[in-house]
C-alpha positions in Angstrom: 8.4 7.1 17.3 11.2 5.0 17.0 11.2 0.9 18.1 12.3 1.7 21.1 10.0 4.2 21.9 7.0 2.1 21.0 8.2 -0.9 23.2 8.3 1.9 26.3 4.9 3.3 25.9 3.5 -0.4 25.5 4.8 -1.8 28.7 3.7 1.6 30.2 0.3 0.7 28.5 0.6 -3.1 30.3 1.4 -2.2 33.3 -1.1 0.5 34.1 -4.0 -2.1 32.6 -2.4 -5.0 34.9 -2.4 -2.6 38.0 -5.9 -1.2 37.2 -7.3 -4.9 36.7 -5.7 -5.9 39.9 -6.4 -2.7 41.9 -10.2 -2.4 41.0 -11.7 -5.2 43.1 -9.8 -4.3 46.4 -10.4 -0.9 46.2 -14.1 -1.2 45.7 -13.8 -4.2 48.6 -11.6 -1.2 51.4 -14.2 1.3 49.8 -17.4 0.0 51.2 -15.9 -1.1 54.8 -14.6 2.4 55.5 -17.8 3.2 54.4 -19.4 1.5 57.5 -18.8 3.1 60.8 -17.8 1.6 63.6 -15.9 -1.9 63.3 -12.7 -2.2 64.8 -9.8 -1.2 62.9 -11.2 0.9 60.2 -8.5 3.4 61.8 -5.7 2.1 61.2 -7.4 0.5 57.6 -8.0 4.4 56.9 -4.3 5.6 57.8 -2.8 2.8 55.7 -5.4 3.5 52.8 -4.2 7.3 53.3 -0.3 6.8 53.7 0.6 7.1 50.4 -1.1 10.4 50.0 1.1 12.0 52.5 4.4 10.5 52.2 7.0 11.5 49.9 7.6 9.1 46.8 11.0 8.3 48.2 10.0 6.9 51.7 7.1 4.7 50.0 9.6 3.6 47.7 12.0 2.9 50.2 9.8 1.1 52.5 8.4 -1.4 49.4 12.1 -2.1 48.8 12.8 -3.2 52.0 9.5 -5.4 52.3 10.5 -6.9 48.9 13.5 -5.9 47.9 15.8 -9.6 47.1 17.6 -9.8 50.3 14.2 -9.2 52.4 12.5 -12.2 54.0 9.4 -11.1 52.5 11.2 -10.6 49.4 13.1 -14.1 49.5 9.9 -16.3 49.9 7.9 -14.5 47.6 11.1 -15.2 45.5 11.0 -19.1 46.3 7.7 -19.5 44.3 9.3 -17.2 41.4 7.3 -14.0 42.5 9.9 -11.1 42.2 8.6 -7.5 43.1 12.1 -5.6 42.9 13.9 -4.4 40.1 11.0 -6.6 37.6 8.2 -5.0 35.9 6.0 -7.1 38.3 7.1 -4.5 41.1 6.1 -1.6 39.1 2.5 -3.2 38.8 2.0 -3.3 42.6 3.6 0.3 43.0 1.1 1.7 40.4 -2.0 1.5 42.8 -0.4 3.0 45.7 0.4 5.9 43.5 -2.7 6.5 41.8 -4.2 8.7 43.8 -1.5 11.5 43.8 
């Protein structure tokens, strides 16, 4: 493998440890309340848990660039305290959870 090559497959490596650091303590956390029946909202907690499975790639793509994407207000603010989602390795980190369970 060339330089190149190696620099790919370690921010690969990064990102997939960031995202499964950061991913492991709120999935365990959504785990155990839809594990409890009965509270209000577990519904719509269950269909938002579950949205990624059955969308296309494309529209959950979409839909995170338009919540962060630079010109966003979301995106703007988080941008103000030097948080930047789109186009930054940092985006790819919070778009590796929702993808994991394809």
């Amino acid at each position: 493998m060339s330089g190149v090559e190696i620099q790919i497959a370690l921010l690969s490596l990064k990102v997939a440890a960031v995202a499964a650091v950061a991913a492991l303590p709120v999935a365990v956390l959504i785990a155990f309340a839809l594990a409890k029946p009965g509270w209000r909202g577990r519904g719509l907690v269950n269909v938002v848990v579950h949205l990624p499975l059955v969308l296309p790639p494309v529209v959950t793509g979409y839909a995170l660039l338009v919540l962060f994407g630079p010109t966003a207000p979301l995106g703007e603010a988080l941008a103000s305290f030097g948080i930047v989602f789109a186009f930054n390795w940092t985006g790819r980190r919070w778009r590796r959870p929702l993808w994991r369970f394809r």
